[in-house]
N, C-alpha and C positions, 0 to 999 in steps of 0.2 A: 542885269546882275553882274558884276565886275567878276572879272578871274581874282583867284590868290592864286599865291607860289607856297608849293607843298615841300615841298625837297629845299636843303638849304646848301649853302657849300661848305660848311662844316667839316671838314674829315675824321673820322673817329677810325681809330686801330677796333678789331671787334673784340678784343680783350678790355679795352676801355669802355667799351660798350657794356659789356655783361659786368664791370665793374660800376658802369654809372646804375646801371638797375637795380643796385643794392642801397645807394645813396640818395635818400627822399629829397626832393627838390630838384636833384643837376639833373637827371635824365629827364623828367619831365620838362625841365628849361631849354636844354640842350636837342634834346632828341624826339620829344614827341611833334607827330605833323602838325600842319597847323591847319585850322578846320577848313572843309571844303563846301563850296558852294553846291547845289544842284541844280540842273537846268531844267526846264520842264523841255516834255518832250511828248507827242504825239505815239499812241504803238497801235500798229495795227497787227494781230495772230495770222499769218496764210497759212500755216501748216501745222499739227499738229501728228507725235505720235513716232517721233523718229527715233532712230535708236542711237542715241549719243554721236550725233551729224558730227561732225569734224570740220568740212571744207565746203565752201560755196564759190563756184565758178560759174561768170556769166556769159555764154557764147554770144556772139554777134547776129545782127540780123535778127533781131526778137525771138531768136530760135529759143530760150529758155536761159535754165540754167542748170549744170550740175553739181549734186549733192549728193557730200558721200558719207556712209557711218561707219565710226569704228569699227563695227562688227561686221564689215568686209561688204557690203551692198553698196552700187553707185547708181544713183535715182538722178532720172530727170525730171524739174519743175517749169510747170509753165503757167504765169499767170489766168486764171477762170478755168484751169485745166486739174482732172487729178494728180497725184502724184504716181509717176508710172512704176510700176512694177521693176523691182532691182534688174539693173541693165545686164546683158549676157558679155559670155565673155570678160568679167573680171577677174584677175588670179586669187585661187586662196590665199587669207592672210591668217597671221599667227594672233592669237588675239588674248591677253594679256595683257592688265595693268592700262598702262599708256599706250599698247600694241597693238598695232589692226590697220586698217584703210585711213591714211591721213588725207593729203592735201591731194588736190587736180586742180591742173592747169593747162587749158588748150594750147595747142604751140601758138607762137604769132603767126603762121600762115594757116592759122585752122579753116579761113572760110575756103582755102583752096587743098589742102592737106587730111582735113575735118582728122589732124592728128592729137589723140589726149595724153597727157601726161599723168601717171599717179605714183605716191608715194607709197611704204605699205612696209608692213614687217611679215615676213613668210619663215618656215623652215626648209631645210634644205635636205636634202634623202638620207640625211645620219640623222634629221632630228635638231637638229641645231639651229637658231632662228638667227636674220641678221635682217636689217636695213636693205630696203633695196627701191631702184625707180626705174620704171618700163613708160611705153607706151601704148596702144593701138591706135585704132582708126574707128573711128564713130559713126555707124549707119545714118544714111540719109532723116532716119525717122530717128534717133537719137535713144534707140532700142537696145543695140548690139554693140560692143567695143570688141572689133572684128581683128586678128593676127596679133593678138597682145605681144610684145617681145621684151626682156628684160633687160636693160642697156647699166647698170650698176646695180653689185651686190657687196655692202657695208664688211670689210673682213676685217680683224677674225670675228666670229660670232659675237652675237650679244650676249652679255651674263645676265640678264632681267630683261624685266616689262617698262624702265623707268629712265629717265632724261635720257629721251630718244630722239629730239627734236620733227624734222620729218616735212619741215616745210620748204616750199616750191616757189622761183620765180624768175622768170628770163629777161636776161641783162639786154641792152641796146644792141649787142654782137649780137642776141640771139643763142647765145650758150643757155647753159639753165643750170641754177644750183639749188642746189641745198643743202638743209639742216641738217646736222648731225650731233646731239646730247653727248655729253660725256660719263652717260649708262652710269651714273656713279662711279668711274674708275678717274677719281678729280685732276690726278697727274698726269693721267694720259691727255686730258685738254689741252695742255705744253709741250709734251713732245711730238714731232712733226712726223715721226717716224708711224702715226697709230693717225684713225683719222677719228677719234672719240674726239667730242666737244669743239668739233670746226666746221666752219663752211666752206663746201666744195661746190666746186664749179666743173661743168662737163660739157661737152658737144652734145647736140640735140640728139647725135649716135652714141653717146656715152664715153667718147674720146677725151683726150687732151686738151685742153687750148694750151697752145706754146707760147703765150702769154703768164699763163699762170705764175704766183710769185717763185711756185720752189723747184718748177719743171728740173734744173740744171741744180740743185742743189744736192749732193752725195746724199742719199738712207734717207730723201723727205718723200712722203708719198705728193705726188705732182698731180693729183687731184687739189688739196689744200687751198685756200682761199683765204680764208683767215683764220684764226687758232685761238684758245682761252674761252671760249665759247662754252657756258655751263651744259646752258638748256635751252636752245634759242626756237621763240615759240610763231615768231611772226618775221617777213621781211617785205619790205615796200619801198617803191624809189618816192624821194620827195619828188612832186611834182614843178617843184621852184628852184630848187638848189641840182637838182638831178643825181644825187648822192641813195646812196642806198641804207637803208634804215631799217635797224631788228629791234624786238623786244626780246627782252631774256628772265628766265627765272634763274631767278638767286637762290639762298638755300632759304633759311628763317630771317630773311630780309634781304636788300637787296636785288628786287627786282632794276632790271635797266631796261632803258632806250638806248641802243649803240650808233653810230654811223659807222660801216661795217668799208672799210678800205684794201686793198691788195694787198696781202701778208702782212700787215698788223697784229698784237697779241693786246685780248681783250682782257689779260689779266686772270682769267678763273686759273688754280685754286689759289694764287699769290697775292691779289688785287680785290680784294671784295668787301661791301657795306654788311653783308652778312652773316650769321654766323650758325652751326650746325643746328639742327633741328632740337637735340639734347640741353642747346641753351648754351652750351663749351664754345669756345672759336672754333673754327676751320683747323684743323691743324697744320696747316701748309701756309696759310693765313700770313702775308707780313705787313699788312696793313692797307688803306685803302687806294692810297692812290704810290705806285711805283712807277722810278723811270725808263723807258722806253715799253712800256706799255701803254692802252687808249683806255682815259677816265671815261665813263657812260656819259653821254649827252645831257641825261636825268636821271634820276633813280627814286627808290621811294625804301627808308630807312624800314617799312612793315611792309612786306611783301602782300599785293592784290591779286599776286599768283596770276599775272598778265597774261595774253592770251592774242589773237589776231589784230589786226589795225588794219587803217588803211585812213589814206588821206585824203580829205574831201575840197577836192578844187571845183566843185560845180556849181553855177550860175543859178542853180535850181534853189536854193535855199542859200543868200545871200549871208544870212548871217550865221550860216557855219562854214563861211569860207575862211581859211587860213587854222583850220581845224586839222587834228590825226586823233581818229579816235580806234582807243586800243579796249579789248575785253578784258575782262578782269572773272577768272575761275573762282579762287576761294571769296575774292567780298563780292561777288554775283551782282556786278555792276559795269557799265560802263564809261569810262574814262573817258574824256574829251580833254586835249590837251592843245592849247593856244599856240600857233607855233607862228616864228616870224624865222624864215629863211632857217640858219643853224640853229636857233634858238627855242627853248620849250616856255613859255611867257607864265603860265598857268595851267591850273587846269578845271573841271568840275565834273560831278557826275552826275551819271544819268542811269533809268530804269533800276533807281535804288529799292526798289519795293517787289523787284521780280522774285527772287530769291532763285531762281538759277543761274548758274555755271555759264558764262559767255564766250564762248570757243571762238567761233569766227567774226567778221567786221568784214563785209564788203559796203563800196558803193556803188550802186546798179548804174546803167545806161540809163535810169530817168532821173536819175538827181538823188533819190531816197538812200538813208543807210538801212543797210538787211545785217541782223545778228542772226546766227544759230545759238542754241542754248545747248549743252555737253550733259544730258539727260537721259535717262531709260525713255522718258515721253521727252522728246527733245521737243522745239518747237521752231519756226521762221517766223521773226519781227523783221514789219517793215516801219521806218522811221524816219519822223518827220517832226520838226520844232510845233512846237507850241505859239 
């Protein structure tokens, strides 16, 4: 079954937008996607019954894997094994909306450190919730996350439950960043001086790198990484090119794929396919693509409310090689998109008939891709082509 190409390079202002929606024929010429294929695909159920899982991290050495739920529990799974009883030693989170236990991510020296990394929204002794990423150390039996310490806490507080981002992943230094939403406050994503809507980068102790683009820059918090960042919901390095790769939600359209570079501005709220949820533009809005900002690699004009990816370079299943397959929350599907080195070729979907929420996209140590589903009964698919 051949890829199509979904997204076009068209650029529309989103006032133009919401003006062709009134105009029978141009938007549907102009603007509607154009249909997608689906792949067949193999699903196998391992888990049922979770409570809206968020993150799937696979340790080394067939040790398992861990799995964490919004509602603040981090469970180890292990193939033919139950699912273990919520691990000790996790901090309270705050749990609201989007709020609670996101992402884990073992350090790269975990088989000698056995150190975990977790993201997480908490309050603070006035009451006040914010962002924040610790780690501890993981008992030999994968029970206990033993001396938990908190190495980053998001200031100032959060105003909501909402584009929180919250995702984890360590660069070739061995630093480690993350996501950080732009909670609805859209302007704050541009100014440098606020760390809403960027990507930060930190030491494995929660330090500096003096590297970073704004370390030496007067009033920029030298955390920063990149800036314009909505809601960035996934990051992954390509395995080909070696570049680093987010998904983002957009508002009522407007999802992207970015390649995420050293102090770059990704354009949110000035730059964007999207437009408020109300149907109105952005009001900040000047159109889609502006200069010295970064256009999205792809984007998708109807928001699939994107969700985790990961890129599938294994020998295991030949013909999803040169694959990144991303989740898709509100069309409860997921996305396979064709990639060649910078380029997104295609795409198609898959487990269109699930009808739930696809939060996470790993590819395990055997070749298989595993989704979480973002569900009261959550569940773990494991998959395999047809």
């Amino acid at each position: 079954m051949p890829f199509t190409l979904n997204n076009t390079p068209t650029r529309w202002h989103p006032m133009l937008l919401v003006g062709a929606l009134a105009m029978p024929g141009l938007a549907l010429a102009q603007a509607a996607p154009k249909p997608v294929p689906k792949a067949p695909v193999k699903v196998e159920t391992l888990l049922k019954g979770l409570d809206h899982p968020w993150s799937l991290a696979f340790l080394p050495d067939n040790q398992g894997a861990l799995i964490t739920e919004r509602s603040g529990n981090l469970r180890l799974w292990q193939a033919g094994k139950p699912l273990s009883a919520p691990v000790t030693g996790v901090p309270a989170v705050w749990v609201q909306d989007q709020a609670g236990l996101w992402d884990v991510r073992p350090a790269p020296d975990f088989a000698k450190s056995r150190r975990v990394y977790l993201s997480f929204a908490q309050k603070d002794d006035k009451g006040r919730p914010h962002a924040e990423l610790g780690y501890g150390t993981l008992s030999q039996d994968g029970l206990h996350l033993e001396n938990f310490k908190t190495i980053f806490i998001e200031t100032p507080p959060l105003d909501g439950g909402i584009n929180l981002g919250g995702r984890l992943i360590f660069d070739p230094q061995g630093n480690i960043l993350m996501s950080l939403g732009d909670n609805n406050q859209r302007i704050a994503a541009q100014q440098l001086d606020s760390l809403r809507g960027k990507i930060i980068r930190l030491t494995p102790e929660g330090g500096i790198p003096q590297d970073n683009p704004f370390v030496k820059l007067p009033n920029a918090r030298p955390e920063i990484w990149t800036y314009g960042n909505r809601n960035p919901q996934a990051l992954a390095y390509n395995p080909w090119s070696g570049e680093l790769w987010e998904t983002e939600h957009g508002p009522r359209g407007g999802d992207e794929v970015n390649i995420l570079k050293a102090g770059k501005n990704y354009g949110w709220p000035f730059a964007t396919y999207g437009i408020n949820y109300n149907g109105l533009p952005i009001p900040e809005a000047k159109g889609s693509h502006l200069d010295g900002m970064e256009d999205p690699l792809y984007y998708w004009r109807v928001s699939p409310a994107v969700s985790g990816m990961a890129f599938y370079n294994d020998s295991k299943f030949p013909q999803w090689k040169n694959s990144l397959f991303v989740g898709a929350l509100k069309e409860t599907t997921l996305i396979q998109l064709k990639v060649n080195d910078k380029k997104v070729l295609g795409e198609k979907r898959m487990l269109t008939d699930l009808g739930q929420r696809i939060r996470e996209v790993q590819v395990g140590p055997d070749g298989y891709v595993y989704v979480l589903t973002d569900e009261k009964n959550g569940k773990l698919f494991k998959l395999s082509p047809k």
